[in-house]
PyMOL Python script that loads the backbone (N, CA, C, O; Angstrom):
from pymol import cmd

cmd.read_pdbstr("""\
ATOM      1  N   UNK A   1       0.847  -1.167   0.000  1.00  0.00           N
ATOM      2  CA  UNK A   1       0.000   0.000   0.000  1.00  0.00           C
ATOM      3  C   UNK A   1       0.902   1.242   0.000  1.00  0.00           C
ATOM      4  O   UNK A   1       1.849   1.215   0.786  1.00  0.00           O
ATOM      5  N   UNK A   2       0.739   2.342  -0.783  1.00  0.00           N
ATOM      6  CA  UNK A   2       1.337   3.367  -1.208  1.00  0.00           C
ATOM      7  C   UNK A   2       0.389   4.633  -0.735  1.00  0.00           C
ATOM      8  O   UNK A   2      -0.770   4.727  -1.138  1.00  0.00           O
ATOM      9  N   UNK A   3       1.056   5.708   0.259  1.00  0.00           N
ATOM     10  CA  UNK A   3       0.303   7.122   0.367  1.00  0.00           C
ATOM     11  C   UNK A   3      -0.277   7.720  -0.809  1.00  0.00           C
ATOM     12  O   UNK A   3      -0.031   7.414  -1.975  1.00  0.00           O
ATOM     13  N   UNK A   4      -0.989   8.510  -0.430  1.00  0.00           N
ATOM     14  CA  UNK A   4      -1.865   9.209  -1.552  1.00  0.00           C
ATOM     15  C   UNK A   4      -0.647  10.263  -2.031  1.00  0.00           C
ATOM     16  O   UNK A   4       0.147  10.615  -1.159  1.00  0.00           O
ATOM     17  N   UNK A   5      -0.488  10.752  -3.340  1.00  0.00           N
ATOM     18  CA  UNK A   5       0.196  11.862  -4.034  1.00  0.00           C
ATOM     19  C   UNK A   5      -0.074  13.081  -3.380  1.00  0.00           C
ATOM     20  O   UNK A   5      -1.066  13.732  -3.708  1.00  0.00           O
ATOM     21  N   UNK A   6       0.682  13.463  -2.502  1.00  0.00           N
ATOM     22  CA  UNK A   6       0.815  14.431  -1.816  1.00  0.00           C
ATOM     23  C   UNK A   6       1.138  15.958  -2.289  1.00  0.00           C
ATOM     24  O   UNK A   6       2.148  15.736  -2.958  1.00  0.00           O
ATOM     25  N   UNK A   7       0.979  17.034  -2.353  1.00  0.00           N
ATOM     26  CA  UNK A   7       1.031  18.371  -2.772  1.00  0.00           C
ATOM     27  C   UNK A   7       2.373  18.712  -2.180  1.00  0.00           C
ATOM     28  O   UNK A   7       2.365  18.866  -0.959  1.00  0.00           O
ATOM     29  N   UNK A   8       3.911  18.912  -3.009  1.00  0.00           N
ATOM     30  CA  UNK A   8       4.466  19.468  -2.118  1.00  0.00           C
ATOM     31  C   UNK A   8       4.540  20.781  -1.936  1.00  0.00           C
ATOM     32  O   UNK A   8       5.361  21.038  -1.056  1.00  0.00           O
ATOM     33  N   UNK A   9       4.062  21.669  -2.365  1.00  0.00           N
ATOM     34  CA  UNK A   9       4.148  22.885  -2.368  1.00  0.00           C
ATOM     35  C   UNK A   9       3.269  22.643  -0.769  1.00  0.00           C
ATOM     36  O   UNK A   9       3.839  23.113   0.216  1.00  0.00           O
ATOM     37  N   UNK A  10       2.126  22.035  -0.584  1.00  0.00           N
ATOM     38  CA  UNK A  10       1.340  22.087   0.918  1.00  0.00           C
ATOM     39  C   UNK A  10       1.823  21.291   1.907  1.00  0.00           C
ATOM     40  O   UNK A  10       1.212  21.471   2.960  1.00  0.00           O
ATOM     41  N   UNK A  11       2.828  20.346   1.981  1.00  0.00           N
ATOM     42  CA  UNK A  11       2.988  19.323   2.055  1.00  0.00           C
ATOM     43  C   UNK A  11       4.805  19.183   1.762  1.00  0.00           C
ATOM     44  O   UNK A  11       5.254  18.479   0.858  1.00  0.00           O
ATOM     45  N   UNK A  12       5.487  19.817   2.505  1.00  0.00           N
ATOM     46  CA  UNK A  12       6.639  19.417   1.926  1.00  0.00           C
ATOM     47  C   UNK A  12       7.232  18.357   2.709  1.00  0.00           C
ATOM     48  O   UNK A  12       6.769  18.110   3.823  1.00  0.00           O
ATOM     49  N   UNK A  13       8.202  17.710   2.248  1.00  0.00           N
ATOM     50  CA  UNK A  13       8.463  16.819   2.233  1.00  0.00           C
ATOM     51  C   UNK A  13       9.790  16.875   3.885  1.00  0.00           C
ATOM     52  O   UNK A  13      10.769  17.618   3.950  1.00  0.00           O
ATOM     53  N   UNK A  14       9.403  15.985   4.838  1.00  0.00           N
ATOM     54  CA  UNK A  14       9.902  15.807   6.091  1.00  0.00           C
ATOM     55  C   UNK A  14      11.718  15.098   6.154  1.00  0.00           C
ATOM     56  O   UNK A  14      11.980  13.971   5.733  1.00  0.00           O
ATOM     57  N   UNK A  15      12.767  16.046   6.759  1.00  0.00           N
ATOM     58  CA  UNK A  15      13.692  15.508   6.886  1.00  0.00           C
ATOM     59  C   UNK A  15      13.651  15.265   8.273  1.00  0.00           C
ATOM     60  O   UNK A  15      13.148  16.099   9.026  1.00  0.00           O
ATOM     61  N   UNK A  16      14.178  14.098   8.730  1.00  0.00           N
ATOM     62  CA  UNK A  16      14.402  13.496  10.382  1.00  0.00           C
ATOM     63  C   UNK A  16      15.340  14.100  11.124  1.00  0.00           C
ATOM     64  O   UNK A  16      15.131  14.291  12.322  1.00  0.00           O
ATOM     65  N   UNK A  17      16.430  14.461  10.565  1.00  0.00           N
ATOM     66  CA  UNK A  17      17.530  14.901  10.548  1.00  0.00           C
ATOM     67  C   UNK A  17      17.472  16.481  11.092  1.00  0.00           C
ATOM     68  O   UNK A  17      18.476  16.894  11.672  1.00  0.00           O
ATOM     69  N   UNK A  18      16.587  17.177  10.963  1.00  0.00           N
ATOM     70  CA  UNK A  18      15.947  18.066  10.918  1.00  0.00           C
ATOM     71  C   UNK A  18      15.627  18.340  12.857  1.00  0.00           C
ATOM     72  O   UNK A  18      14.905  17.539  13.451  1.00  0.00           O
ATOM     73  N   UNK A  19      16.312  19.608  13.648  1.00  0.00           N
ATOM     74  CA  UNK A  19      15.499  19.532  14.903  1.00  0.00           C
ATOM     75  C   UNK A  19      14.459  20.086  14.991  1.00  0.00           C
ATOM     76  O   UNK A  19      14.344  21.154  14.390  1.00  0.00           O
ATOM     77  N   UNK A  20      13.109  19.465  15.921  1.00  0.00           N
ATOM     78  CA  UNK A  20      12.206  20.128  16.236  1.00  0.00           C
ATOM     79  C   UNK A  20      12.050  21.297  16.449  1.00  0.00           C
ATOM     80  O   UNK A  20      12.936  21.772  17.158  1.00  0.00           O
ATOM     81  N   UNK A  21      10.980  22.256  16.006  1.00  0.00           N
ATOM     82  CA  UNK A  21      11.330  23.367  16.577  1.00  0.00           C
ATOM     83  C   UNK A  21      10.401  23.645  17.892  1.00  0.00           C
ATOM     84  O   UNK A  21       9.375  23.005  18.123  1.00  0.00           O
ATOM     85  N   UNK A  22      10.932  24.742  18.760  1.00  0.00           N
ATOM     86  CA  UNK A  22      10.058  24.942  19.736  1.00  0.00           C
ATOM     87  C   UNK A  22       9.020  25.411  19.831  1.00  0.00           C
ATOM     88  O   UNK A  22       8.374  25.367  20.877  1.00  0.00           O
ATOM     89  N   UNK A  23       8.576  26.029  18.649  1.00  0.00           N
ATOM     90  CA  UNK A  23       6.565  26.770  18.474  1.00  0.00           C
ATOM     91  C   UNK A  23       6.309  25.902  18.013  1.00  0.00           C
ATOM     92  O   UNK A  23       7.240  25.535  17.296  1.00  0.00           O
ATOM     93  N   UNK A  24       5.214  25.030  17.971  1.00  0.00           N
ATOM     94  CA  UNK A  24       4.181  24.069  17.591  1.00  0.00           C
ATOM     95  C   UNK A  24       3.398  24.705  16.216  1.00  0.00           C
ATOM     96  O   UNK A  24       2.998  24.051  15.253  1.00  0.00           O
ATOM     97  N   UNK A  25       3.284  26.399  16.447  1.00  0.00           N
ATOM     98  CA  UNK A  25       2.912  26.911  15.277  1.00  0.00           C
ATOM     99  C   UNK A  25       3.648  27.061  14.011  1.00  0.00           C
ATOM    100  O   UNK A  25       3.357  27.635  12.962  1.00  0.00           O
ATOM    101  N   UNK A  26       4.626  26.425  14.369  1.00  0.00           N
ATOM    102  CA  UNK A  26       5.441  26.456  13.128  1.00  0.00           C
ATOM    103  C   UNK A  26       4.986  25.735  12.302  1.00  0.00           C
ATOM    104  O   UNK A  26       4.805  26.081  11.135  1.00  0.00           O
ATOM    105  N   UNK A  27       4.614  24.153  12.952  1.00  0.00           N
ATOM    106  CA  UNK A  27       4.429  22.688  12.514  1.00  0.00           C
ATOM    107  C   UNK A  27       2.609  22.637  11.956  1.00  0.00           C
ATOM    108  O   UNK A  27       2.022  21.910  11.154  1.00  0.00           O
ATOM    109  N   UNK A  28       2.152  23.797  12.843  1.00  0.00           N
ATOM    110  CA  UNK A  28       0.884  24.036  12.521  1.00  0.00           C
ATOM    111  C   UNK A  28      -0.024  24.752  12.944  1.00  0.00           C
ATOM    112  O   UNK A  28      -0.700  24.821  13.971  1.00  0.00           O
ATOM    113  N   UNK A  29       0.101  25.568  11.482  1.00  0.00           N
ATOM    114  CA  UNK A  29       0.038  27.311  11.521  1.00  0.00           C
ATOM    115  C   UNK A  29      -1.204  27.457  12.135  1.00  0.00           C
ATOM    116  O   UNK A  29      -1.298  28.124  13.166  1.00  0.00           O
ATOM    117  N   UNK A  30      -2.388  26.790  11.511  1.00  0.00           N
ATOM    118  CA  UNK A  30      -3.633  27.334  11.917  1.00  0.00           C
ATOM    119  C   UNK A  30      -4.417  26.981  12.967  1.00  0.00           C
ATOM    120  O   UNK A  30      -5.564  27.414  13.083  1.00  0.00           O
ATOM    121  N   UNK A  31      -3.867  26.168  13.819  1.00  0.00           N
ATOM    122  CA  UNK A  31      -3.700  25.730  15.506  1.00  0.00           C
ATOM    123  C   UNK A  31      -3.756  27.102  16.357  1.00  0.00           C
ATOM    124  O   UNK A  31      -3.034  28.096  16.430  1.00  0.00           O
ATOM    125  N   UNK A  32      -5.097  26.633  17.034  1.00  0.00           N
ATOM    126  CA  UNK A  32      -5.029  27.688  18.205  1.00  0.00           C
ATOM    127  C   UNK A  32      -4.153  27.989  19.132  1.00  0.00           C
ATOM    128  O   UNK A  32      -3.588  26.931  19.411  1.00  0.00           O
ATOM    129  N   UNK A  33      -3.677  28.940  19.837  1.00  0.00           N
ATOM    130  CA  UNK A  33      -2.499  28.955  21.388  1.00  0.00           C
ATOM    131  C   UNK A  33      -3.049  28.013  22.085  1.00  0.00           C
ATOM    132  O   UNK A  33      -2.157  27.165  22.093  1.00  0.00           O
ATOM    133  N   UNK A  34      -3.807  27.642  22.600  1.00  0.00           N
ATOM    134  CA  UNK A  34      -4.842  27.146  24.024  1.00  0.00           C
ATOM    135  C   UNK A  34      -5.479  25.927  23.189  1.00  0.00           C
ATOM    136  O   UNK A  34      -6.178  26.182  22.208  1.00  0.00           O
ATOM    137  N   UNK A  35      -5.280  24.853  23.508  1.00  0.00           N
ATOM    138  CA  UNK A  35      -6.481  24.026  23.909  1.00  0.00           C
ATOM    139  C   UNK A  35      -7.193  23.564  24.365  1.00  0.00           C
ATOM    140  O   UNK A  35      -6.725  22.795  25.204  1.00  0.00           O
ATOM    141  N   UNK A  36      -8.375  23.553  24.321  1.00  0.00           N
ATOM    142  CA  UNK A  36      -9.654  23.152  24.962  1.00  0.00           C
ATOM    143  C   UNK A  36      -9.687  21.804  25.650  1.00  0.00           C
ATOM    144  O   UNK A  36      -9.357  20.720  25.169  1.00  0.00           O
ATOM    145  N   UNK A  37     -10.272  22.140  27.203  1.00  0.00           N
ATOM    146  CA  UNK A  37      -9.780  20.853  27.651  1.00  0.00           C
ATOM    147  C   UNK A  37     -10.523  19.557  26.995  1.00  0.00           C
ATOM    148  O   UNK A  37     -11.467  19.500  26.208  1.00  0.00           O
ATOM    149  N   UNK A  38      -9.642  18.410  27.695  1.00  0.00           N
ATOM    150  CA  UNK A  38     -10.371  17.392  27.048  1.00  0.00           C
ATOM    151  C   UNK A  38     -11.576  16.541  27.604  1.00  0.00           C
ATOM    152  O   UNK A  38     -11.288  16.343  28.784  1.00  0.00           O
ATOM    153  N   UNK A  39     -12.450  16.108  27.404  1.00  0.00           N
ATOM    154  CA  UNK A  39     -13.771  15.773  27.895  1.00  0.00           C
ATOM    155  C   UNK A  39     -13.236  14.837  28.671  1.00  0.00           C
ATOM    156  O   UNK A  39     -12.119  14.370  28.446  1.00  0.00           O
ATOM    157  N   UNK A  40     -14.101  14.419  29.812  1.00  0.00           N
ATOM    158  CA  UNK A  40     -14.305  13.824  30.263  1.00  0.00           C
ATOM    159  C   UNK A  40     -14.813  12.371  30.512  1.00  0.00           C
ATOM    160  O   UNK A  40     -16.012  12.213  30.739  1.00  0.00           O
ATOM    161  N   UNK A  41     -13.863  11.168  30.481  1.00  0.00           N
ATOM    162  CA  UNK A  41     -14.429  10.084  29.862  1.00  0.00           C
ATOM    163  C   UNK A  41     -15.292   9.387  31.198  1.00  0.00           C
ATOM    164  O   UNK A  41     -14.915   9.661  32.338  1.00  0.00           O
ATOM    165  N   UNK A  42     -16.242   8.648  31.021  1.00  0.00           N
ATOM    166  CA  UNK A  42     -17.314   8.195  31.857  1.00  0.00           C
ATOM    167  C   UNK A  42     -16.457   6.968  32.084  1.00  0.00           C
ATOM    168  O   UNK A  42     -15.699   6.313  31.368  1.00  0.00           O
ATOM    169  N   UNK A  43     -16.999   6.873  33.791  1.00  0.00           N
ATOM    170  CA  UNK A  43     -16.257   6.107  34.465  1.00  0.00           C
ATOM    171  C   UNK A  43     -17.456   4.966  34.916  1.00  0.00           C
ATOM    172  O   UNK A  43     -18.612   5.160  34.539  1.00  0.00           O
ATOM    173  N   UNK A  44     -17.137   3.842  35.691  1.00  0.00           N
ATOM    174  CA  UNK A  44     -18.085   3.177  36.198  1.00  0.00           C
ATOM    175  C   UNK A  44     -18.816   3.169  37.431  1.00  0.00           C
ATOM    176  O   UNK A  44     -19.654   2.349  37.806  1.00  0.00           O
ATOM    177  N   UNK A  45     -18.373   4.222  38.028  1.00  0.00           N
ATOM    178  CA  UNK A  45     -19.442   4.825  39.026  1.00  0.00           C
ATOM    179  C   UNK A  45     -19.974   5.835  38.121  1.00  0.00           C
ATOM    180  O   UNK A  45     -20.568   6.587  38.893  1.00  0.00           O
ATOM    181  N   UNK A  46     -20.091   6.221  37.146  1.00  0.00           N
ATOM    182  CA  UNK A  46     -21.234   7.174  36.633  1.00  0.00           C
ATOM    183  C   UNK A  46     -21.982   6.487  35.693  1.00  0.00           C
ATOM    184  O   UNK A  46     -22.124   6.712  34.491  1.00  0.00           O
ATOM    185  N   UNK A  47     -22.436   5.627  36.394  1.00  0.00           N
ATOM    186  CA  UNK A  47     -23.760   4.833  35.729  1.00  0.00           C
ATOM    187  C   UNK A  47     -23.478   3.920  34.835  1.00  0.00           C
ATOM    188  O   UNK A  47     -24.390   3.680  34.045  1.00  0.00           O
ATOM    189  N   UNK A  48     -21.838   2.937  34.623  1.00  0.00           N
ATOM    190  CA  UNK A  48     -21.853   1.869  33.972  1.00  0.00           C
ATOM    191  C   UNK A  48     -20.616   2.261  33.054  1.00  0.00           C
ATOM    192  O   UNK A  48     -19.815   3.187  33.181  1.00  0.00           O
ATOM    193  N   UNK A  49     -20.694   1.439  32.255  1.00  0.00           N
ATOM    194  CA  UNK A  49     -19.954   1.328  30.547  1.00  0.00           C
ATOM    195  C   UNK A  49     -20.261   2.236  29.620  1.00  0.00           C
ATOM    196  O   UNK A  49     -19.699   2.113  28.532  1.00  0.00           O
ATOM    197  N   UNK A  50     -21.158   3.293  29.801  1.00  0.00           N
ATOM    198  CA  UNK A  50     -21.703   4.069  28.618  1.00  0.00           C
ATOM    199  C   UNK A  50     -20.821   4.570  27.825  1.00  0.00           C
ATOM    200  O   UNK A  50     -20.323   5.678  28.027  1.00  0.00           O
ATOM    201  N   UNK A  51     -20.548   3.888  26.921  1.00  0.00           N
ATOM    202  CA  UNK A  51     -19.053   4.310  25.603  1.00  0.00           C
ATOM    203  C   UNK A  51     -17.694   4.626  26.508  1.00  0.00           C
ATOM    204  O   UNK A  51     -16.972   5.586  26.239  1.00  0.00           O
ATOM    205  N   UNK A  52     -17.453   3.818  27.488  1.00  0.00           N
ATOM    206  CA  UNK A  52     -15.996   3.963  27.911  1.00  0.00           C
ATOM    207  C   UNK A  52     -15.307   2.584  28.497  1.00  0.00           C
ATOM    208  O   UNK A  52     -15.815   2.238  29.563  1.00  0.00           O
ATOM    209  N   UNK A  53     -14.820   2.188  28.274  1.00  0.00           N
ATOM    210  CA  UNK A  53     -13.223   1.242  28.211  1.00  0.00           C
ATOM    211  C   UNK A  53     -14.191   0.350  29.065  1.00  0.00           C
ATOM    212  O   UNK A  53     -14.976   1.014  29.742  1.00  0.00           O
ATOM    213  N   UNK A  54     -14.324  -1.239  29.198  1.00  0.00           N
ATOM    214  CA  UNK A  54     -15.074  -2.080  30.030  1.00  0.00           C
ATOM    215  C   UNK A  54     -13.913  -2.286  30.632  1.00  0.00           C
ATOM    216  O   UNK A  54     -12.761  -2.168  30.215  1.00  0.00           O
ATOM    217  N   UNK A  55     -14.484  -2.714  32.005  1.00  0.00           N
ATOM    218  CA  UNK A  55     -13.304  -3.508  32.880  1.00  0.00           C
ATOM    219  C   UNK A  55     -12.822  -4.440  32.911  1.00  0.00           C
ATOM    220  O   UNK A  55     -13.734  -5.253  32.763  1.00  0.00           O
ATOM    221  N   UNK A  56     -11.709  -5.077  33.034  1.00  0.00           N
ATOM    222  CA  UNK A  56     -11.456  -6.363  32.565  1.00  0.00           C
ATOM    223  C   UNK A  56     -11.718  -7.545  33.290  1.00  0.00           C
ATOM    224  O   UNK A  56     -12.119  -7.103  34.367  1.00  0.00           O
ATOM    225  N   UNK A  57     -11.734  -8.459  33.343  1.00  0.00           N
ATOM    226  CA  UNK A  57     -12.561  -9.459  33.436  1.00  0.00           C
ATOM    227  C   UNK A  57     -12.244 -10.086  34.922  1.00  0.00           C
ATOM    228  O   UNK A  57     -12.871 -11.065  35.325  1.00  0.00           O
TER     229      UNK A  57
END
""", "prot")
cmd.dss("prot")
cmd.show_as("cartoon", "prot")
cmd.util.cbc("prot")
cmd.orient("prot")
């Protein structure tokens, strides 16, 4: 299986070799400062399994 034909002009092409940089906005521009926290996953004192991880056996 082969990636889809990628745009490099949008899309350029990744060296490893390369150090990270320290703004995240560099890597991705249209990323907010702040993110929104993350929800809250339901546990089994809040009323069961309702769409979250079962316990194991």
């Amino acid at each position: 299986m082969t990636g889809p034909d990628l745009d490099p002009e949008q899309y350029p092409p990744i060296d490893p070799r390369e150090p990270v940089p320290d703004d995240a906005g560099v890597l991705l521009p249209g990323a907010p400062d702040e993110l929104p926290e993350a929800p809250a996953e339901p546990t089994p004192d809040d009323g069961g399994n309702a769409g979250g991880v079962r316990e194991p056996a």
